[in-house]
C-alpha positions in Angstrom: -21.4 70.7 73.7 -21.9 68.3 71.2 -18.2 68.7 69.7 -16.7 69.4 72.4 -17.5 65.8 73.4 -16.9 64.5 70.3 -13.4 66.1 70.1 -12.5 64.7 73.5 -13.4 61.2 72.2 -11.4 61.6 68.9 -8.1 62.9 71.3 -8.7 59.9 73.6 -8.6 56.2 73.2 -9.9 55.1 76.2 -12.8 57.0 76.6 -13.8 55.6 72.8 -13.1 51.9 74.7 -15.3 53.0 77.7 -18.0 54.4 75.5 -18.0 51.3 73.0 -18.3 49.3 76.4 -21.4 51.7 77.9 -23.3 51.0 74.3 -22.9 47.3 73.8 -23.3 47.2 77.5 -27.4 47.8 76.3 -29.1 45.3 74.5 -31.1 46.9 72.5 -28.0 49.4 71.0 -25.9 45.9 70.8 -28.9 44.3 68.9 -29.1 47.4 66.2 -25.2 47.1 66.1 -25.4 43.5 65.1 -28.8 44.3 62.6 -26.1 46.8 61.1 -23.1 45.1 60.9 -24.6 41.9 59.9 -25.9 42.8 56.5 -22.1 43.2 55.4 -20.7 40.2 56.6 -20.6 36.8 54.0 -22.4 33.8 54.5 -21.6 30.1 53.8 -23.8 31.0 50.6 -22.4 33.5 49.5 -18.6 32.2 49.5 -20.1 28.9 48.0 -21.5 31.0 45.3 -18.4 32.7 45.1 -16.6 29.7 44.8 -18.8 28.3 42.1 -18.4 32.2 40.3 -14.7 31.8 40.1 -14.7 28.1 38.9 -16.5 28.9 36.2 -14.0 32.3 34.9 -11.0 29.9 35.9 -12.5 27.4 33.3 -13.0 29.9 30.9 -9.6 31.7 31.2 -8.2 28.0 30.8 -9.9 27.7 27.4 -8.9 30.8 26.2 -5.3 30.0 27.6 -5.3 26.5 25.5 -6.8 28.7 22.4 -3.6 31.3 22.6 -2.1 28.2 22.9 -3.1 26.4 19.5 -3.1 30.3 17.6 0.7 31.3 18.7 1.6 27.5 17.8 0.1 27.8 14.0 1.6 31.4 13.7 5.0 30.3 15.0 4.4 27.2 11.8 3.9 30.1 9.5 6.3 32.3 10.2 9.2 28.9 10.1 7.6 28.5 6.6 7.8 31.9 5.6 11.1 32.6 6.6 11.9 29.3 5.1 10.5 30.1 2.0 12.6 33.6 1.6 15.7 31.7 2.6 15.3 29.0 0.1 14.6 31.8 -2.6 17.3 33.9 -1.7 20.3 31.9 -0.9 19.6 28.6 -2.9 20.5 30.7 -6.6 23.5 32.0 -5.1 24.5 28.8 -3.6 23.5 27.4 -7.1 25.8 29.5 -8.8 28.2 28.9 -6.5 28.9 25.3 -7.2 28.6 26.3 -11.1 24.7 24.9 -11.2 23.2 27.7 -12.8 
């Protein structure tokens, strides 16, 4: 019997409406409903703590931002220096001899 009523509720939407009605209808059912349901819902608190929560990892992912920052900046130094450096000892002889230097 028990299905059979379940399986009429599950094929129709108004009965569900009529039956949600019927149970907050009674207080004590509406006050367990709200004992349930409030456990799950956020509080002022909790988005305030929240709040402070992601502050603090925004912060942090901003320092570690400005750190990539200053590291690809001092790589990018090294790497003009390097290629520089093979450049300079590369084509500066053949230039050299070139012009007749060496």
């Amino acid at each position: 019997m028990a299905e059979r009523l379940l399986g009429e509720l599950e094929a129709d939407p108004r009965a569900r409406r009529r039956l949600a009605e019927l149970l907050v209808a009674e207080p004590d059912v509406r006050l367990a409903m709200i004992n349930a349901i409030i456990a799950d819902v956020a509080t002022r608190r909790d988005l305030a703590e929240l709040r402070s929560e992601m502050r603090g990892e925004i912060s942090a992912l901003r320092a570690e931002i400005a750190q990539l920052r200053a590291e690809s900046s001092s790589n990018f130094r090294w790497i003009i220096g390097a290629i520089l450096a093979i450049w300079g000892a590369t084509v500066m002889p053949i230039l050299l001899r070139l012009i007749g230097a060496i």
